[in-house]
N, C-alpha and C positions, 0 to 999 in steps of 0.2 A: 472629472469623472463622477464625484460624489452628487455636482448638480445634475448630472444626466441620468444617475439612479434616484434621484428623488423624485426627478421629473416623471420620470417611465412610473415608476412609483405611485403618482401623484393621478396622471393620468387613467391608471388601471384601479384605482380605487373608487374616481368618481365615475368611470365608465360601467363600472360595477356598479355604484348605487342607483345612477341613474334608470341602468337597464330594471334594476330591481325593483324599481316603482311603479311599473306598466301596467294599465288596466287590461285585466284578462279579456281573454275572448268573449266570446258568445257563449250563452248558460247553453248546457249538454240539454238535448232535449228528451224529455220526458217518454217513454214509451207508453202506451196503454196496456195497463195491465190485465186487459182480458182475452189481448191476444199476442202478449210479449213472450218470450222463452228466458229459461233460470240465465242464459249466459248470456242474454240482453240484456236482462237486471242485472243482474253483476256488472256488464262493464259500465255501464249507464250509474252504477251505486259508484265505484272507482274515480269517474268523471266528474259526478258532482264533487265527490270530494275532493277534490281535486280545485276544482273549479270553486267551492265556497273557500281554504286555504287559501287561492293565487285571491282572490276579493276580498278575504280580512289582510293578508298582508299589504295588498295595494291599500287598503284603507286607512291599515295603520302610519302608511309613508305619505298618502298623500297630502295636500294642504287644504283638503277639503274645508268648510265651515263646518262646527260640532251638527249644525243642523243638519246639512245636506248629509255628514258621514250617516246620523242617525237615522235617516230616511233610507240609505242605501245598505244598514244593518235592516232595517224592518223590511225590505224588499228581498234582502239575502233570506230571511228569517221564515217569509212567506215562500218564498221557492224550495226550499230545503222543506218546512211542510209539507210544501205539494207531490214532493218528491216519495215522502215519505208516506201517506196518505197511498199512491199510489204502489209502494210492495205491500202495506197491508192489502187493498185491494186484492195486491198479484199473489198473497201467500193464503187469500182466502177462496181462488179461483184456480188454486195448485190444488187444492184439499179436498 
């Protein structure tokens, strides 16, 4: 009994980490902000962050080379810019 709670055990931890390393989806795409509405930008702001989280955590588990992760932070680093970039954009064509 004790091997077959280790094993269940065993099994449900690494199915856990496993699942926990998956590269996320596709980046939320960006709205234009001169003709987006506030509750576009809201869920699209949710999404990203959302979406840069589920990519540091994949990054932090995966076995990437320090290189490639560093190129895939500078890629994270420019999309969150662009992101951002675009509600000043949208809070200066709200005004």
């Amino acid at each position: 009994m004790k091997k077959f709670l280790f094993a269940v055990c065993a099994s449900a931890l690494f199915s856990v980490s496993a699942l926990a390393c998956t590269e996320p989806t596709a980046r939320p795409a960006i709205p234009d902000p001169a003709t987006a509405v506030t509750a576009q930008m809201v869920k699209t702001n949710n999404e990203v962050k959302s979406y840069v989280q589920a990519q540091q955590d994949y990054l932090s588990c995966s076995n990437m080379s320090s290189r490639k992760k560093q190129e895939a932070l500078e890629e994270l680093k420019a999309y969150a810019d662009t992101f951002n970039q675009a509600v000043r954009e949208f809070k200066l064509a709200s005004n």
